[in-house]
N, C-alpha and C positions, 0 to 999 in steps of 0.2 A: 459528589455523592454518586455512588454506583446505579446504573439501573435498576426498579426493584424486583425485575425478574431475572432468573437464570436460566439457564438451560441450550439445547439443538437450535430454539430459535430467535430469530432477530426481533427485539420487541419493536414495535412500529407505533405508530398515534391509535391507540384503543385493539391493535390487534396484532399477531406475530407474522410475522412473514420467515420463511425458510429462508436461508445464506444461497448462493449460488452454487449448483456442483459445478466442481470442479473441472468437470470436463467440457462444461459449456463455456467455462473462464478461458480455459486454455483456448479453446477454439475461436472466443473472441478477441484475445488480446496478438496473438502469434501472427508476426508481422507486422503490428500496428506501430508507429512513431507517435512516442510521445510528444506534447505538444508542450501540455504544463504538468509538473510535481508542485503540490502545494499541499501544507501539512498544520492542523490546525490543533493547538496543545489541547483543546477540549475544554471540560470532556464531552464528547461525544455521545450519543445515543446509547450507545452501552457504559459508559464511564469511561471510554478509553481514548485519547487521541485520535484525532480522524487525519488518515492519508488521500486524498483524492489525486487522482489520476487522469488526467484529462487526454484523448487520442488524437489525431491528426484528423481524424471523422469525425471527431467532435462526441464520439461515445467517451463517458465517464466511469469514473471505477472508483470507489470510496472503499478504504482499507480498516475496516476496525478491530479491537481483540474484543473476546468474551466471554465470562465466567461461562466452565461447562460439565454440566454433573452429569452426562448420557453417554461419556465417551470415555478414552482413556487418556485425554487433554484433560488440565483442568483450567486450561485456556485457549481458544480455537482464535484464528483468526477467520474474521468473519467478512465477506466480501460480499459488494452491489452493485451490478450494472445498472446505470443508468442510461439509455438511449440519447443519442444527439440530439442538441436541441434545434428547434424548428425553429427559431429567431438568431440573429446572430445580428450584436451591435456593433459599428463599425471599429472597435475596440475589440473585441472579438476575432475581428478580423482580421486585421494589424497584426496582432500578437498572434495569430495561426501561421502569416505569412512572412514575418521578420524576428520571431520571436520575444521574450519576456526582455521590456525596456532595465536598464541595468536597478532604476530606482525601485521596482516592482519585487526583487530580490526578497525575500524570507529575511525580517532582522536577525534570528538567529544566526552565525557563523557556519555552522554544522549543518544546517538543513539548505541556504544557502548554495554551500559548497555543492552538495548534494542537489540540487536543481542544475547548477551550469552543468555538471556532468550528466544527468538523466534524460534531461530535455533534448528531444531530437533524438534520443535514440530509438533503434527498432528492436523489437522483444524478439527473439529468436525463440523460447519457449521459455514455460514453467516446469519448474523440478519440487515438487514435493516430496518431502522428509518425513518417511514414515513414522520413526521411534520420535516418543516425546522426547522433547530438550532435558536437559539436566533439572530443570525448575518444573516439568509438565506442559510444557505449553507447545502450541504446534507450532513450525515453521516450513518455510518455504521460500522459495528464490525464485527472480526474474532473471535471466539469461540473455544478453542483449547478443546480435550479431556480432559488434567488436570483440567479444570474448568477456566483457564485465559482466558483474554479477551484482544486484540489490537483492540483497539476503533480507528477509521478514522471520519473524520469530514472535509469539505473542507470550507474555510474561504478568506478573502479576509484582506492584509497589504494592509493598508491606511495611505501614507506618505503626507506630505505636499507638495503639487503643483506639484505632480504626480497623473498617472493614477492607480489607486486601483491595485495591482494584486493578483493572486490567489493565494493559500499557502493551504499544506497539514498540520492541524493537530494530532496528535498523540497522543495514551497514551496508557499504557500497564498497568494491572490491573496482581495482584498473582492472583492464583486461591484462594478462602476463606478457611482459616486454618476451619479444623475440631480437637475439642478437645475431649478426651475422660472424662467423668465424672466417676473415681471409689470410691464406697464409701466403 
């Protein structure tokens, strides 16, 4: 069931909290290595699948979409820094220093695949996409130093004789093979 608000803000426990701008995201994530991608089908706080993002610092990043009547999205991805935590289980710690044990893997196939690739890497920057997508909804990309890309894009599942709700899309691009030419 969808959150029963809409709108610019993120609904929270009794009250709205604002999304993060975007310029203070770029500035916290640029450079950081990820530690863990972990992706939860939801729904999430807004109805939409939640991506959480975990850094090498231990700062978090929770990725959600969300219905939006104030802009010219009618689906925003919505983003939240969360500060590092101040306790770290020795579980925690392991998995900072040797990374995600193989059985800890996302049962999904797809999301899976998508962690062994993401994990460890370092964000080189974010690129936002001005013009809505083809459906309305906003997107934007991570930019890793090897030259990959995780494309975001927020979209809306439209079921029959339900209310639309929001959905994170995803996709993960290699970085482009360089070949050498010897003659």
């Amino acid at each position: 069931m969808p959150f029963p608000t809409d709108g610019h803000l993120l609904p929270g426990h009794g009250r709205a909290e604002k999304p993060e701008k975007r310029t203070r995201l770029a500035e916290m994530l640029e450079g950081g290595q990820i530690a863990t991608l972990d992706v939860d089908a939801g729904p999430g706080p807004t109805g939409s699948p939640v991506m959480g993002i975990e850094l090498a610092t231990g700062v978090r990043l929770a990725i959600m979409a969300a219905r939006d009547r104030n802009s010219r999205y009618r689906v925003r991805l919505i983003f939240r820094l969360m500060p590092a935590r101040a306790i770290w289980t020795p579980d925690d710690e392991r998995r900072s220093r040797f990374g995600r044990p193989a059985n800890e893997y996302d049962p999904d196939p797809k999301v899976a695949a998508m962690q062994r690739r993401v994990e460890g890497e370092v964000i080189r920057g974010l690129i936002q996409q001005e013009e809505p997508t083809s459906f309305g909804g906003e997107a934007m990309a991570m930019e890793f130093r090897n030259g990959a890309r995780l494309s975001l894009a927020a979209g809306l599942i439209e079921e029959v004789g339900k209310t639309p709700r929001p959905d994170i899309i995803w996709d993960y691009k290699d970085p482009p093979r360089r070949s050498l030419l010897v003659r």
